[in-house]
KOLKE-838388 format. One line per 2 residues: number of its first residue (from 1); for each residue x, y, z of N, C-alpha, C, O. Coordinates in Angstrom, 3 decimals. Layout:
N
NUM> X Y Z X Y Z X Y Z X Y Z  ...
// end
This chain:
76
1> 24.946 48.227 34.422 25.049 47.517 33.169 24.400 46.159 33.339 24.645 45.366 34.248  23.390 45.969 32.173 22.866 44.549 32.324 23.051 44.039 31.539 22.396 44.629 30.679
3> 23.822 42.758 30.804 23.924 41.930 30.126 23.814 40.556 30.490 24.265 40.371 31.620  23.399 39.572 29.967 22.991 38.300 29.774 24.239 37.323 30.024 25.325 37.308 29.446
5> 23.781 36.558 31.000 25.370 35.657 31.690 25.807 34.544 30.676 26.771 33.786 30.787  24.665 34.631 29.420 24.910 33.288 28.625 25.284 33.741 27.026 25.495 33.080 26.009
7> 25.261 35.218 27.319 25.765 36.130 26.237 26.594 36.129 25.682 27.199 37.022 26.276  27.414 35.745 24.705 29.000 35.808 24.539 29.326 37.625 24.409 28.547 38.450 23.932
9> 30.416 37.841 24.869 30.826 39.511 24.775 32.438 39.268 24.674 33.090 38.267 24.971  32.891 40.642 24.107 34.233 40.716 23.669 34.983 41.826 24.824 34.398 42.142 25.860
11> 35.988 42.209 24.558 36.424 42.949 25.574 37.982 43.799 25.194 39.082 43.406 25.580  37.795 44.716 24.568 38.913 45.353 23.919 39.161 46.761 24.192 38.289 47.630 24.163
13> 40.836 47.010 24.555 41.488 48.117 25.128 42.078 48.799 24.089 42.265 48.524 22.904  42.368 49.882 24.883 43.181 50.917 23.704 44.282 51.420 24.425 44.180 52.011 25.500
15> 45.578 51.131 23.694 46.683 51.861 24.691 46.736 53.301 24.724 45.924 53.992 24.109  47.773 53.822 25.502 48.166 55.425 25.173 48.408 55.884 24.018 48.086 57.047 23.773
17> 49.139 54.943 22.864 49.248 54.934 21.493 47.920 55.286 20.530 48.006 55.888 19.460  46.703 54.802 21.111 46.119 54.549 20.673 45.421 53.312 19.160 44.558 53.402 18.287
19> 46.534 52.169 19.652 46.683 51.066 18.780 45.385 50.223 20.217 45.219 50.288 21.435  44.871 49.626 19.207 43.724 48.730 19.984 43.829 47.368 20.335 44.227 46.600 19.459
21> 43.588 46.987 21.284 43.748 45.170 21.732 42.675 44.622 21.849 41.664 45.194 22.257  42.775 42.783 21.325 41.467 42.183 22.412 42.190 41.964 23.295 43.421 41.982 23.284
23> 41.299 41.678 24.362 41.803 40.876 25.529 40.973 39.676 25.824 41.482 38.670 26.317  39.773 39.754 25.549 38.950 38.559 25.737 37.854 38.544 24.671 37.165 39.547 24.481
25> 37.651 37.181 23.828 37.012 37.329 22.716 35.818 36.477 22.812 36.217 35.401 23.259  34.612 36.429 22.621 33.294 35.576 22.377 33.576 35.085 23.765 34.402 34.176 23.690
27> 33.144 35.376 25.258 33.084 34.429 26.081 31.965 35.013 26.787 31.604 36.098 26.332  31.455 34.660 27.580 30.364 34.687 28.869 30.572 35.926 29.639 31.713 36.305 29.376
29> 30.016 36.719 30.451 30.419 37.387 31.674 30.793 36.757 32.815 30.122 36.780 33.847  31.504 36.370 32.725 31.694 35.253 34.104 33.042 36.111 34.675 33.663 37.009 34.107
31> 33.217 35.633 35.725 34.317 36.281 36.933 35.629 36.331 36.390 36.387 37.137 36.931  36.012 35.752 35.577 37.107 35.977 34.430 36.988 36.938 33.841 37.759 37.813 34.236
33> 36.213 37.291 32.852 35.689 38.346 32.215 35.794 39.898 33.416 36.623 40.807 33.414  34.935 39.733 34.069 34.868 40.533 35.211 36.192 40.964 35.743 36.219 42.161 36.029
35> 37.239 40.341 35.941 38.440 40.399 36.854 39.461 41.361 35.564 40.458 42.033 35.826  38.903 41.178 34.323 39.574 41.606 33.187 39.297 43.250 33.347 40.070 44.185 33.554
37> 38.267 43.201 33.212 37.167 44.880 33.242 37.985 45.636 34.269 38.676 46.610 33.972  37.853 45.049 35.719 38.542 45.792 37.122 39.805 46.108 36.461 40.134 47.270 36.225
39> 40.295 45.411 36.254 41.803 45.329 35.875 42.261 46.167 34.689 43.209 46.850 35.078  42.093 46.318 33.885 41.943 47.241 32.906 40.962 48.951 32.855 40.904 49.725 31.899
41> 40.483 49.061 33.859 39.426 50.118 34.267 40.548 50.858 35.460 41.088 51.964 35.430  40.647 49.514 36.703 41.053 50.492 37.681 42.572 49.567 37.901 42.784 49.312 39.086
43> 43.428 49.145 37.113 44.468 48.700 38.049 45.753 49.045 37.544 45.446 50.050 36.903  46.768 48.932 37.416 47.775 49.799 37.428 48.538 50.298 35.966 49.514 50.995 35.685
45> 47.576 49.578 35.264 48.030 49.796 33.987 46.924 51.260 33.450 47.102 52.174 32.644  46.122 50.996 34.089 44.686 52.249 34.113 45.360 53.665 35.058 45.175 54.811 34.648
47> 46.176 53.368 36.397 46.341 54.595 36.988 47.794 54.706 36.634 48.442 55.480 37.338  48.441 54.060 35.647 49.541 55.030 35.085 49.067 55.371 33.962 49.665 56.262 33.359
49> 48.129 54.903 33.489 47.521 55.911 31.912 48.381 55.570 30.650 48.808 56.371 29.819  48.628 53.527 30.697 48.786 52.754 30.039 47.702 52.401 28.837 47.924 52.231 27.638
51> 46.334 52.346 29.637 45.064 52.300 29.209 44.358 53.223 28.948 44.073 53.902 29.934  43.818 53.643 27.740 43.585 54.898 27.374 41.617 54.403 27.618 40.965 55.334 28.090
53> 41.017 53.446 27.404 40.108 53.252 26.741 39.462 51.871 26.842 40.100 50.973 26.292  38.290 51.524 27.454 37.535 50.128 27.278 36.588 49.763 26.760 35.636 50.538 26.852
55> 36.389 48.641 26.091 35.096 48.814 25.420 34.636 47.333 25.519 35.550 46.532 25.326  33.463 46.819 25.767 32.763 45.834 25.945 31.426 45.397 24.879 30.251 45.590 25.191
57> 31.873 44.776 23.574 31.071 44.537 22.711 30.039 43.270 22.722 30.368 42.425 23.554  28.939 42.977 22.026 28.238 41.820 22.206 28.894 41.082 20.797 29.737 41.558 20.037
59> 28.330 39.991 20.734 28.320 38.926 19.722 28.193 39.332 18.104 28.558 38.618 17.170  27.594 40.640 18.009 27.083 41.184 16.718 27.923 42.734 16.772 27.473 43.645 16.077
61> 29.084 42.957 17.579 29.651 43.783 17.199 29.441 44.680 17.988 30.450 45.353 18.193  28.264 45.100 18.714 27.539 45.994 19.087 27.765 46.555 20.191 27.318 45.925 21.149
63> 28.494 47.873 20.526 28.438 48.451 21.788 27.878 48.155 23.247 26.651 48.245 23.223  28.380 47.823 24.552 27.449 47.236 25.277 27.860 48.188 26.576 27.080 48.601 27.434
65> 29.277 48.425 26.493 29.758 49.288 27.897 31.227 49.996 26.912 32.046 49.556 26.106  30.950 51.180 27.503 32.370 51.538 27.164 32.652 52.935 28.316 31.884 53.760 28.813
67> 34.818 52.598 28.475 34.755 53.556 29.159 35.849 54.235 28.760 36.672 53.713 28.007  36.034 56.032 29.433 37.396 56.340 29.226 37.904 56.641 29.958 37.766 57.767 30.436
69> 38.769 55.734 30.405 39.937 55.438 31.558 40.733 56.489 31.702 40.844 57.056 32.789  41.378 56.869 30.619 42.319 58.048 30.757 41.528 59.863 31.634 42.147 60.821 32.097
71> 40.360 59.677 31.545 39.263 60.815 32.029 38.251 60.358 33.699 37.406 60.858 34.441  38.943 59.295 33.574 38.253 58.196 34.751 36.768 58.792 34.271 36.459 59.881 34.754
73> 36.107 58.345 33.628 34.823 58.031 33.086 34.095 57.001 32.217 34.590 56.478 31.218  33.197 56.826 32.570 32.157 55.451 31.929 31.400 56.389 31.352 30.817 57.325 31.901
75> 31.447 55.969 29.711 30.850 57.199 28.828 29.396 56.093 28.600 28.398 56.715 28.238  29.226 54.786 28.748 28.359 54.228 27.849 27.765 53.257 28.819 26.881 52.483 28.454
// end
């Protein structure tokens, strides 16, 4: 995945419910951002199958990464 470090991007989950969250809104890719992704992809809320779903949007809405956690797969 290549995106732009000066990019603003969003960062929103989906529970088992399937009700949707942000977690991080208009910011940078920076190691914050990053520590969010791990954490929501692979950490314990992901391997009890808390987290159904990730998705990583740009500034204009727009699809940039998405994955499905619950299938351990990166569809996008």
């Amino acid at each position: 995945m290549y995106v732009s470090d000066k990019a603003l991007h969003s960062l929103y989950w989906t529970d088992s419910t399937g009700s949707q969250n942000l977690e991080i809104q208009h910011s940078p890719i920076d190691d914050k951002f990053r520590s969010a992704v791990l954490r929501l992809t692979e950490g314990p809320g992901a391997l009890m199958g808390a987290v159904a779903e990730v998705k990583i949007t740009d500034s204009m809405d727009c699809l940039v990464a998405h994955w499905d956690v619950k299938n351990r797969k990166r569809l996008w």
